[in-house]
C-alpha positions, 0 to 999 in steps of 0.5 A, a space after each residue: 139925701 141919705 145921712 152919710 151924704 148930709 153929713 158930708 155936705 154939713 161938713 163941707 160948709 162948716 168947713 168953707 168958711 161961711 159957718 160960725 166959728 163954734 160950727 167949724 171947731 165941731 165939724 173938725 172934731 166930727 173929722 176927727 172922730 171919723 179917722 181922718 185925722 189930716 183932715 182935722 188937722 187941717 180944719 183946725 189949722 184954717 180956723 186957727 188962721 182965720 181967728 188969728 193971734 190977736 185978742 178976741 171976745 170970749 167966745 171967738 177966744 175960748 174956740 180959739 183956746 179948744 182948737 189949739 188944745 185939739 190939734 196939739 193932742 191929734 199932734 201928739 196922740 195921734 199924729 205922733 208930730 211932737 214938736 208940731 204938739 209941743 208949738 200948739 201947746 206953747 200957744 195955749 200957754 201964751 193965750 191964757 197964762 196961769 189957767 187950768 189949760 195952760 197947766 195942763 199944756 205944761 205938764 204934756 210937755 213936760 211929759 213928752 221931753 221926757 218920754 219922746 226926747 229923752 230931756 228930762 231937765 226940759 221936762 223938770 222945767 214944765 213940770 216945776 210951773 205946774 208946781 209952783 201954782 195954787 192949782 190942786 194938781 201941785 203937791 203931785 207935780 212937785 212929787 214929779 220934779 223931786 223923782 226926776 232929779 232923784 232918777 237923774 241921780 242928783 239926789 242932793 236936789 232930790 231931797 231939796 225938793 222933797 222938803 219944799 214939798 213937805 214945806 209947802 204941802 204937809 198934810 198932803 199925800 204926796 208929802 209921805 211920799 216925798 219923806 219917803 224919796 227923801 230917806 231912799 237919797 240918803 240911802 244912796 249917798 252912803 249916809 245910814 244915819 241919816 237915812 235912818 232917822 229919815 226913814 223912822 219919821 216916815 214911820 213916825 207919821 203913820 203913813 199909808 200901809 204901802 209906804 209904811 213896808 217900804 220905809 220899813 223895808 229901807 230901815 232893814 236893809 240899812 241893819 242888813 248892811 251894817 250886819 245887823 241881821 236879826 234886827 234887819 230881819 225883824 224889820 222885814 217881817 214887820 213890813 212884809 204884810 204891808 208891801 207891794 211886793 212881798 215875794 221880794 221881801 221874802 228873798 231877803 228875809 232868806 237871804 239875810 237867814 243864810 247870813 245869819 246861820 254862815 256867822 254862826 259857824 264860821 271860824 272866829 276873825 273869818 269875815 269871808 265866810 261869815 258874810 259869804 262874800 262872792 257867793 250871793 248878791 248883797 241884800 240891798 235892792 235897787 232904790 225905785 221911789 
């Protein structure tokens, strides 16, 4: 028998019922791997049947957990079905509360009422569970809730969050960041001082050089608005060999330059033309955390 046909005729059986739990769960992969995706979809379906929702032995148990995970990701990775993915993966969840799986089940549905149905709060949901594990992936989910409440512009939440996490997590990477989330809010809501003082414990912290530009980069932008120009621009030239983008640090320090040299031959009491109203773009950029 040539090994295309073998192969068929094992799968066959694995598939029949009359193989082991173990066999059946592989032959459904093997369907997977091959591109039929139907197929495995439904060999994961029969086997789930057949172990049914009811406690098992730890090894029925622990098939039953694979198979659910495997057909909630050819559900949503594959198959794009996602609230047949978000069923499967609900049902991991309920299987084994508070595992890894279950975690990781969480924050795939946290991703896809984000992405696939624009639900964001749906998503804060999942993720926040995620956050309030001792799991090591925690202190990055926290991160996420705060830059979701953050984007949906409810920046009073946002800070919330970002002090649990420096609360909960000081020393982790992540809290840099939230310190970080937490100055760009304040920004945002029109407190300066605030921000300020925010930004200038980032920089206190001796955070990563990347972070390190962009609280600096905050702090001049605050001067700059407040027309502070030669300290905002010293501020900008500190950060620019630290930041992701320096090309766009470059436009503001020539932008607040411009600034600077309008104010030096503008007629005295002649604010227009000193900060050359209506003729450039402000100096503030978009707050992206």
């Amino acid at each position: 028998m040539r090994r295309g046909a073998a192969t068929a005729l094992c799968l066959a059986l694995a598939l029949g019922g009359c193989a082991s739990a173990e066999a059946r769960l592989e032959a459904a992969g093997a369907l997977r791997h091959k591109g039929d995706l139907k197929g495995a979809m439904a060999a994961y379906q029969q086997l789930l049947g057949s172990l049914g929702e009811g406690p098992l032995q730890p090894g029925p148990a622990a098939v039953r957990l694979k198979a659910l995970k495997a057909a909630g990701d050819v559900s949503y990775l594959e198959l794009g079905d996602y609230a047949g993915a978000i069923a499967y993966y609900r049902r991991v969840i309920s299987s084994r509360p508070g595992s890894p799986e279950a975690l990781e089940a969480r924050a795939v549905i946290g991703d896809i009422f984000r992405d696939r149905f624009h639900d964001r709060l749906a998503a804060i949901a999942q993720w926040a569970d995620v956050a309030a594990s001792d799991a090591p992936q925690a202190p990055r989910f926290q991160l996420k809730v705060a830059r979701e409440y953050f984007d949906l512009g409810n920046t009073t939440q946002a800070r919330l969050e970002a002090r649990a996490l420096r609360d909960r997590w000081p020393t982790a990477p992540e809290s840099d960041e939230a310190q970080l989330l937490a100055a760009q809010a304040w920004a945002l809501e029109k407190r300066p001082e605030e921000a300020m003082g925010a930004f200038q414990a980032l920089v206190e912290r001796r955070p990563s050089p990347e972070i390190l530009g962009r609280a600096l980069v905050g702090q001049a932008d605050l001067q700059a608005q407040a027309g502070a120009l030669d300290r905002a621009l010293a501020l900008y030239e500190q950060a620019l060999p630290h930041h992701p983008n320096p090309q766009a640090i470059r436009t503001d320090i020539e932008a607040v330059r411009r600034r600077r040299e309008a104010a030096k031959t503008a007629k005295p009491g002649d604010r227009e033309a000193a900060f050359d109203y209506g003729k450039q773009k402000p100096t503030t950029r978009e707050i992206s955390p």
